[in-house]
N, C-alpha and C positions, 0 to 999 in steps of 0.2 A: 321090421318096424323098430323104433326108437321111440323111448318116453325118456322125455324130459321133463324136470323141475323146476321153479326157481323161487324164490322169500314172495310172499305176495308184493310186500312194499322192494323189493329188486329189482333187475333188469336184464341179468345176462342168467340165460337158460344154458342147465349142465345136465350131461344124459345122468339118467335115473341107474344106480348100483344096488338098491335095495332099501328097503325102508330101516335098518340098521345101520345105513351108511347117513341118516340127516339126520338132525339136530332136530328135536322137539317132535309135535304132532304133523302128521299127514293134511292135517287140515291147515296148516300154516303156510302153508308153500299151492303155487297152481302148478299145473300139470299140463301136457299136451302129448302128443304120438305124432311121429311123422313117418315117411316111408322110408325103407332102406337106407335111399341116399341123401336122406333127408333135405330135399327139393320141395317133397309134397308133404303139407300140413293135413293130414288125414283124422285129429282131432283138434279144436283150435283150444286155445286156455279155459281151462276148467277144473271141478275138484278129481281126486282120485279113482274114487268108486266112480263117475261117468266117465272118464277115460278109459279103465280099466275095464267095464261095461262093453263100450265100442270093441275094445280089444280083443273081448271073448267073441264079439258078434262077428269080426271079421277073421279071426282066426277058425272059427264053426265055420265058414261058409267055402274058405279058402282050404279046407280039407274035406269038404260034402261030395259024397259019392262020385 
């Protein structure tokens, strides 16, 4: 999976390096996750903590028993 960023008032999404890699608050930029090949939009724009939510929910399921 891939998360990506981008300024809310922006346009071009850049994959996510770490919250020490942007400028300002978490809350100032949206967010999204896509798959591998990044084809499939598997979270669509949104804040942080719900992307990163989904992320936990998918990665729990995809290593379940």
């Amino acid at each position: 999976m891939v998360l990506q960023y981008k300024k809310k008032e922006g346009s071009r999404w850049e994959d996510y390096l770490g919250k020490d890699k942007i400028t300002g608050s978490v809350g100032d930029y949206d967010f999204r996750l896509l798959s591998e090949d990044k084809k499939k939009v598997l979270v669509d724009k949104s804040s942080y903590e719900k992307v990163m939510k989904r992320f936990r929910q998918i990665e729990f399921f995809k290593h379940r028993g």
